[in-house]
DODO-382456 format. One record per residue (C-alpha): z, y, x. Coordinates in Angstrom, 2 decimals, m for minus. Example, Ala and Ser with C-alpha at 12.3 -4.5 7.8 and 13.67 -1.06 7.14 Angstrom:
BEGIN
+---------+---------+---------+
!      zz !      yy !      xx !
+---------+---------+---------+
!    7.80 !   m4.50 !   12.30 !
!    7.14 !   m1.06 !   13.67 !
+---------+---------+---------+
This chain:
BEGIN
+---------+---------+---------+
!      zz !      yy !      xx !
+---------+---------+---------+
! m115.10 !  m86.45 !   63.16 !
! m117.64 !  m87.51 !   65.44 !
! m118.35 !  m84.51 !   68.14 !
! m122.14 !  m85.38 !   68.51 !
! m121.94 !  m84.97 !   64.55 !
! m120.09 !  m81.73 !   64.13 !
! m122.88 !  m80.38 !   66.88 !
! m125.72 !  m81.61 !   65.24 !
! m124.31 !  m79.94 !   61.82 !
! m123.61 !  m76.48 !   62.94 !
! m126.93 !  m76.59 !   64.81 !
! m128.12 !  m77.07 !   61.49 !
! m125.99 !  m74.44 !   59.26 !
! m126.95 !  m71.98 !   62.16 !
! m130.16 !  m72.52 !   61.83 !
! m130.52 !  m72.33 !   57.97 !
! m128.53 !  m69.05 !   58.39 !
! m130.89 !  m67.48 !   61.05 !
! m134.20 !  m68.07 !   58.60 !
! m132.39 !  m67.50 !   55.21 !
! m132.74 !  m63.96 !   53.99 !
! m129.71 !  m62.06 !   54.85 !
! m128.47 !  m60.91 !   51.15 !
! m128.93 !  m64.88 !   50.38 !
! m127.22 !  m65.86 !   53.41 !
! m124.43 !  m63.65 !   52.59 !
! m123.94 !  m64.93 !   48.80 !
! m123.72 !  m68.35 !   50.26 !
! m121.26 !  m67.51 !   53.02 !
! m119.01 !  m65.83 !   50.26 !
! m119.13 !  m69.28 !   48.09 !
! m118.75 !  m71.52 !   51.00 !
! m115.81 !  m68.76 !   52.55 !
! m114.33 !  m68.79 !   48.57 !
! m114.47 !  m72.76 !   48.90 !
! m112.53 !  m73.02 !   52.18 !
! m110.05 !  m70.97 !   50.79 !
! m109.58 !  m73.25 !   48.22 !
! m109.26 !  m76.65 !   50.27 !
! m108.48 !  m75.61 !   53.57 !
! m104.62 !  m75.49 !   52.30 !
! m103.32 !  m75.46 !   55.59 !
! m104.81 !  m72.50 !   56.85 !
! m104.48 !  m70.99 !   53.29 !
! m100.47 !  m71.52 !   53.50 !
! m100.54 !  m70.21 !   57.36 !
! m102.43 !  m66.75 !   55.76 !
! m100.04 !  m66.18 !   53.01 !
!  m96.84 !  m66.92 !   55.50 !
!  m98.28 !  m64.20 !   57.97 !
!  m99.16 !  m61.57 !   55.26 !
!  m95.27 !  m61.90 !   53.89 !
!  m94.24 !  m61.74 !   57.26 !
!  m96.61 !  m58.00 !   58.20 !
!  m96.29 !  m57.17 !   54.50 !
!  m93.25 !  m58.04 !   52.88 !
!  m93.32 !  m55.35 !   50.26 !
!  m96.99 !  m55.59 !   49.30 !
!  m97.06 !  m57.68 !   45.69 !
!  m98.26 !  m61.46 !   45.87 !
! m101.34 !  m61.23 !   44.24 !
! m102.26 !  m58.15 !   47.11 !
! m101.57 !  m60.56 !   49.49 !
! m103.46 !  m63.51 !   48.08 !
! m106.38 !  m60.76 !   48.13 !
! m106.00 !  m60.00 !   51.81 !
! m106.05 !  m63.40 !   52.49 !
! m109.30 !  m64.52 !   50.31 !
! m111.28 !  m61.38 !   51.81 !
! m110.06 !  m61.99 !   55.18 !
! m111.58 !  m65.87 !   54.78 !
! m114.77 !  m64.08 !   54.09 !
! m114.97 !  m61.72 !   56.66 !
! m113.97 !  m64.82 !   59.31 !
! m116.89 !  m66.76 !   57.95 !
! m119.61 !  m63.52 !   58.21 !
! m119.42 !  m64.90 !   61.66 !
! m121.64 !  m68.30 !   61.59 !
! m123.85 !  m65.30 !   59.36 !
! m124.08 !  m62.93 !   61.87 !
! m124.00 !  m65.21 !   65.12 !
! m126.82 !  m67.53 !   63.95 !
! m128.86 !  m64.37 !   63.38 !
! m127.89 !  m62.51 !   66.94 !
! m131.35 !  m63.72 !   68.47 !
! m133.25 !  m61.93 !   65.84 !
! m131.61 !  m58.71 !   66.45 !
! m132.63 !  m55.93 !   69.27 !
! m132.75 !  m52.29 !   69.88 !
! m135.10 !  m51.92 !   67.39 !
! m133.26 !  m53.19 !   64.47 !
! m129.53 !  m53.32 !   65.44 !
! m129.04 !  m49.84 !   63.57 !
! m129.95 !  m51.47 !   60.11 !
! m126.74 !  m53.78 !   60.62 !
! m124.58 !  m51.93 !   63.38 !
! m123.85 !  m48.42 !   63.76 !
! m121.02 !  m46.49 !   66.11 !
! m118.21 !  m44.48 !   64.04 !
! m119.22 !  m40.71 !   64.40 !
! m116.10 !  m40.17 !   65.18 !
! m114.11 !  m42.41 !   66.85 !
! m117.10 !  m44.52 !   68.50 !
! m119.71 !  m44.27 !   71.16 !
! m118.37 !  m41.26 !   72.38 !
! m114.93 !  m43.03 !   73.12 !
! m116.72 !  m44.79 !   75.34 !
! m118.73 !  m42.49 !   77.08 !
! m115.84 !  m40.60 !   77.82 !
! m113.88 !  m43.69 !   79.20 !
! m117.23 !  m44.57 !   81.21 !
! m117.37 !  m41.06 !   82.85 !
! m114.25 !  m41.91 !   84.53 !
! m116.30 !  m43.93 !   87.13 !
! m113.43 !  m46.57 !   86.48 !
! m113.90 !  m50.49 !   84.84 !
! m112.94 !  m50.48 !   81.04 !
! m111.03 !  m53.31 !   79.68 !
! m111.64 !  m53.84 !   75.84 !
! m108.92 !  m53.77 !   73.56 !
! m109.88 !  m56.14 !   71.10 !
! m109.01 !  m59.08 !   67.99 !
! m110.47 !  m60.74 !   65.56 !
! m111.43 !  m58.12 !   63.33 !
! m114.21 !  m58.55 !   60.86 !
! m117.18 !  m60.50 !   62.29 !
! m115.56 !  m60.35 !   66.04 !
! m118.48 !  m61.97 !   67.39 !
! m121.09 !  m59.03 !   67.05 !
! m118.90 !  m56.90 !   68.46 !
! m120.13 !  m57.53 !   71.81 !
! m122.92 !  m58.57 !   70.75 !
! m124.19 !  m55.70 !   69.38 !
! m122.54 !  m52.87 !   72.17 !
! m124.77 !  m54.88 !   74.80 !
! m128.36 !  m54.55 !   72.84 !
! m127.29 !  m50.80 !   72.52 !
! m127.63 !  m50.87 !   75.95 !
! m123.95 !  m51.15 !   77.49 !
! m123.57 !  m55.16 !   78.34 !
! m120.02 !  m56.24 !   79.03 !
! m118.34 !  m59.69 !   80.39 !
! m115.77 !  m61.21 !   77.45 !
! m112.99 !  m64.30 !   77.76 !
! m113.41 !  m66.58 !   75.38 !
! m111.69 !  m70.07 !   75.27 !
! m114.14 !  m73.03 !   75.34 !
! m114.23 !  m75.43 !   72.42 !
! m113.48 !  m78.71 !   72.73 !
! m117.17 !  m80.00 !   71.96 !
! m119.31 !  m79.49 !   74.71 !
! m122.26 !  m79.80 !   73.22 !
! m121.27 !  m77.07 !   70.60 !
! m119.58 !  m74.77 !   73.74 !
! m123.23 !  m74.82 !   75.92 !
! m125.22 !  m74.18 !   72.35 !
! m122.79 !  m71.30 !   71.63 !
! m123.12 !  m70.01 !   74.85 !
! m126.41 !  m69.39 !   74.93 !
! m126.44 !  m67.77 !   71.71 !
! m123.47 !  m65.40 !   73.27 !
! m125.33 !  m64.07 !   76.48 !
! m128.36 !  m63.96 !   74.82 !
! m128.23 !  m60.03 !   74.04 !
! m127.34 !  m59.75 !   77.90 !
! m123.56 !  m60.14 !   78.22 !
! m121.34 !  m62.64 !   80.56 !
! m119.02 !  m64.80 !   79.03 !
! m116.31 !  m66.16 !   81.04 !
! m114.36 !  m69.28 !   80.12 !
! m110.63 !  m68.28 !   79.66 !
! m109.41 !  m70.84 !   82.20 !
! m109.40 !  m69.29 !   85.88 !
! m110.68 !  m66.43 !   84.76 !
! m108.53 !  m63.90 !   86.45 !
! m111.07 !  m64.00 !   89.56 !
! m113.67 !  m62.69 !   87.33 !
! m112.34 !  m60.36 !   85.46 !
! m110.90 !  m58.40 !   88.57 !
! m114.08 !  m58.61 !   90.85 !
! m115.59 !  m57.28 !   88.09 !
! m113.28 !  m54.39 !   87.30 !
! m113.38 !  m53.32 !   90.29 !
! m116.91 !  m53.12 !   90.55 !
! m116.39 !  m50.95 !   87.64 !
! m117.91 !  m53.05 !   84.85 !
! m116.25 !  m53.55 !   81.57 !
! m114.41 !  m56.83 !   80.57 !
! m113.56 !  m57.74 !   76.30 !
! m110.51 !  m59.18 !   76.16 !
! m109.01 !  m60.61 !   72.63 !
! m105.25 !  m59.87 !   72.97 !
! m104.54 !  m60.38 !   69.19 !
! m103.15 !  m64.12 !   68.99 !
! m100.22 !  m66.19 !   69.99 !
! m100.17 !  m67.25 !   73.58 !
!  m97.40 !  m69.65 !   75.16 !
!  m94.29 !  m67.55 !   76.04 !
!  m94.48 !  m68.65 !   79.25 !
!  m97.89 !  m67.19 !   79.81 !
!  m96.81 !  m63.75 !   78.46 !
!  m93.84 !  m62.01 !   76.54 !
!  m92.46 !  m61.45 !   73.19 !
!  m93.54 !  m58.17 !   72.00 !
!  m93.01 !  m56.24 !   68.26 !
!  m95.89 !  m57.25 !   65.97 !
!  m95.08 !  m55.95 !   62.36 !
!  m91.49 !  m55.52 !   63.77 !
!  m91.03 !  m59.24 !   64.50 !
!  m91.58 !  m60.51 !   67.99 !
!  m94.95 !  m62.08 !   68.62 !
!  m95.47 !  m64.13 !   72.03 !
!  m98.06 !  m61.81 !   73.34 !
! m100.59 !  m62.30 !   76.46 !
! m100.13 !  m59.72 !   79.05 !
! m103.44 !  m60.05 !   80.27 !
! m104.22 !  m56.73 !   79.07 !
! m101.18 !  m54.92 !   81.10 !
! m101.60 !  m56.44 !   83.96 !
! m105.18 !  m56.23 !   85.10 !
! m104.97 !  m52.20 !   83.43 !
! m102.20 !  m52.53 !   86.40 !
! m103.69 !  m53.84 !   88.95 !
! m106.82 !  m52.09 !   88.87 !
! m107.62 !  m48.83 !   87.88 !
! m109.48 !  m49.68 !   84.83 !
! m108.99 !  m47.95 !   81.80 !
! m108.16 !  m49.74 !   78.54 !
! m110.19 !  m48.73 !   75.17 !
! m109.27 !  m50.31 !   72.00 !
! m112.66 !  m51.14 !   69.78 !
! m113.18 !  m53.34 !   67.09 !
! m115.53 !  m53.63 !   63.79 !
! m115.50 !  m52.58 !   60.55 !
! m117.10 !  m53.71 !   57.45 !
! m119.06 !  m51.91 !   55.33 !
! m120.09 !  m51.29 !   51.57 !
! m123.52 !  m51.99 !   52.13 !
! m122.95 !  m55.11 !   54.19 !
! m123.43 !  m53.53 !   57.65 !
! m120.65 !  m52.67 !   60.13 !
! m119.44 !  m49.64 !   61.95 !
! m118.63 !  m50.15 !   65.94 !
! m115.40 !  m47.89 !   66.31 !
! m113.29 !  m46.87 !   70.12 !
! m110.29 !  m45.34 !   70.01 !
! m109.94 !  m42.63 !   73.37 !
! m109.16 !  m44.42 !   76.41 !
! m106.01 !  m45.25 !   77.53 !
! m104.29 !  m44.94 !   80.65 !
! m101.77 !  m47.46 !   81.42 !
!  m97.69 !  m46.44 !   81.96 !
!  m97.01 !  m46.75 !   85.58 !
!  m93.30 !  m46.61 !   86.62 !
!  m93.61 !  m48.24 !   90.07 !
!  m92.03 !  m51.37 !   88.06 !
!  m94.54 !  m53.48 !   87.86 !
!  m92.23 !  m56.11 !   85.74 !
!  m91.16 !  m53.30 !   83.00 !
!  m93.98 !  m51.86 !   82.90 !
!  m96.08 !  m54.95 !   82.07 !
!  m93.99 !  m54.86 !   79.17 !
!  m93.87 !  m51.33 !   77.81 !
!  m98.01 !  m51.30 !   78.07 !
!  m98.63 !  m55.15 !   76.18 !
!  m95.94 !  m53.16 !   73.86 !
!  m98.12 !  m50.21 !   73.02 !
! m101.45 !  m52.38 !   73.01 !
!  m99.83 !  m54.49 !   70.24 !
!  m98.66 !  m51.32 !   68.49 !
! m102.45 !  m50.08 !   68.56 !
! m103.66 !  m53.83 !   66.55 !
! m100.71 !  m53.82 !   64.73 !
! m102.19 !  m50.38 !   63.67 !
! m105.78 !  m51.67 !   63.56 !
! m104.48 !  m54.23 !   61.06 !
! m102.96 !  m51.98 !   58.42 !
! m105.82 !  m49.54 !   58.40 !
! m108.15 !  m52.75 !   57.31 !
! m105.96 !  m56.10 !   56.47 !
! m108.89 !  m57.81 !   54.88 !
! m110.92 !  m57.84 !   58.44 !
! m108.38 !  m59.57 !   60.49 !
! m107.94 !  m63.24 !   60.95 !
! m104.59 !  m64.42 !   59.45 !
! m105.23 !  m68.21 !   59.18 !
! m103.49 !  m68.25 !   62.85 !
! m100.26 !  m68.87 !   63.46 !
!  m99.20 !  m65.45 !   65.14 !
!  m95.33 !  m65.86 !   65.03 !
!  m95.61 !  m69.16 !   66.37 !
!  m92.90 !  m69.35 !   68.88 !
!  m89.85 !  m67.05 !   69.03 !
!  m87.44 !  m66.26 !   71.20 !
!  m84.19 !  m68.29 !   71.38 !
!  m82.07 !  m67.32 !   68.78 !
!  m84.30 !  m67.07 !   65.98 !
!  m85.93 !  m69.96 !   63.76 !
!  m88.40 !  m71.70 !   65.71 !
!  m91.32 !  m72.56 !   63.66 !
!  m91.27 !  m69.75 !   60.92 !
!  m94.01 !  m71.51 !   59.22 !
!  m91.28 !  m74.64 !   58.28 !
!  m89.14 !  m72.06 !   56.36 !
!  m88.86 !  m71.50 !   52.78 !
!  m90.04 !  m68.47 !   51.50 !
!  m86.26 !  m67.71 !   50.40 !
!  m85.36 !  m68.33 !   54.15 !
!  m88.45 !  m66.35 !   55.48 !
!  m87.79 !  m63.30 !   53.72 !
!  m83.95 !  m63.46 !   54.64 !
!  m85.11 !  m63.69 !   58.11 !
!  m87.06 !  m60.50 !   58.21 !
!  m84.49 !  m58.69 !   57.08 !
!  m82.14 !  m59.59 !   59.40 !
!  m85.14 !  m58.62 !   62.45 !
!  m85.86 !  m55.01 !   59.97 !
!  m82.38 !  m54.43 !   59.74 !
!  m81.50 !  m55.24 !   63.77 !
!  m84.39 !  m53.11 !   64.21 !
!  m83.43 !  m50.17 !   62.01 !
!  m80.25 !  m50.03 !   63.95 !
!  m81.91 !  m50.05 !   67.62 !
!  m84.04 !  m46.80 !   66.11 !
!  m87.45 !  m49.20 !   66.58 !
!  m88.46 !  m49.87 !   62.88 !
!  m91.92 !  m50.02 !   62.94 !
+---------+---------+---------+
């Protein structure tokens, strides 16, 4: 499809969305989310593969749930991003709120270390007023995102990101960035949730099945003396969302820098993996998480028969089981 074209039409859907009233808008994101499900059969097939792989014991039809509800909460973001310019700090309580518990207060305390903070973050819910919504509160933040391949769509979207006052960074060369600005003790978002090229990372447990994993998160924690705190959105009842932080963490230092790039990308992906089960419906599982594998196991897990998928992660449950790791 024509790049000038898909522009031009998400100009147009985003701008439909930002006028609409928001209880419409949200009826007609639910039909159009409940229509993609439908069609979009690849991405419906990639859903259902990942929620036997994290929840192999759950019942089918729970799973085909998850995976309807998680299309909708994906596609609350065109919703909520074509509406960011309307929002400000007189109105972002009537959509966003912090957790009274586990929210703003997470962050103050990781802020009153005088440190940067590195956010812990995924695609949970509608990931995109995440940092939108922190930064109109007052606390702006610089977030790696990965540019699309329509420029015309990446400058429009752009715009619409920094509008509330953040910096967004494209992903490539970023690590110049994100360090001069940890160590001016800023905060950076970084979305450690999906499948990166082995060689750019490691293979770490994700629902007890290894999961090339970006160490991004490890190693600038590492290399700086940032602390990391997870935070992510969750939806509500009432169509509004609650802003939640988990306390800060403090990275594992050893001295070995190699290991312990891998025992802290290993406890960041136990915290999502957490995330996940506490609120399945909010995550994004039309991705292909499990992608690669290390040698030894089936390649492309998303070829396999279910039959052949299922024997598979019982083998990994059972290996793990006997190593004491079960998840």
């Amino acid at each position: 499809m024509d790049s000038r074209f898909i522009y031009f039409l998400v100009k147009l859907l985003v701008t439909l969305f930002r006028f609409l009233p928001r209880k419409l808008g949200i009826s007609l994101i639910k039909i159009l989310a409940a229509m993609a499900y439908y069609l979009d059969f690849p991405h419906r097939r990639i859903a259902r593969v990942n929620l036997l792989i994290a929840f192999p014991d759950l019942p089918r039809r729970a799973r085909n749930r998850i995976a309807r509800q998680s299309f909708q909460n994906t596609a609350m973001n065109l919703l909520e991003i074509s509406r960011l310019p309307l929002l400000n700090r007189e109105n972002i309580s009537s959509l966003v709120v912090y957790d009274s518990e586990q929210g703003l207060n997470n962050y103050l305390a990781a802020c009153s270390r005088g440190k940067g903070i590195i956010y812990l973050t995924g695609h949970f819910s509608a990931w995109e007023l995440l940092p939108a919504a922190h930064a109109i509160y007052g606390y702006p933040l610089c977030f790696i995102t990965r540019p699309l391949d329509n420029p015309d769509l990446e400058r429009y979207l752009l715009k619409i990101r920094q509008s509330p006052g953040n910096q967004v960074v494209s992903k490539k060369n970023s690590a110049r960035h994100i360090l001069r600005n940890l160590q001016k003790g800023r905060a950076v978002g970084i979305l450690m949730d999906q499948n990166t090229n082995p060689h750019e990372g490691t293979f770490a447990s994700f629902f007890g099945i290894p999961a090339a994993t970006s160490t991004s998160v490890a190693l600038f924690a590492l290399r700086t003396e940032a602390v990391v705190l997870p935070g992510y959105l969750t939806p509500m009842r009432d169509d509004r969302y609650l802003i939640k932080f988990l306390p800060p963490i403090e990275p594992v230092r050893t001295g070995d820098l190699d290991q312990d790039i891998i025992i802290n990308t290993q406890r960041f992906n136990d915290i999502l993996e957490k995330i996940v089960r506490e609120q399945p419906e909010s995550w994004l599982w039309g991705h292909k998480r499990w992608k690669y594998q290390p040698p030894g196991n089936p390649q492309d897990l998303y070829r396999l028969s279910e039959k052949e998928l299922v024997a598979f992660l019982s083998r990994c449950r059972r290996t793990s089981q006997l190593l004491g790791n079960s998840p």
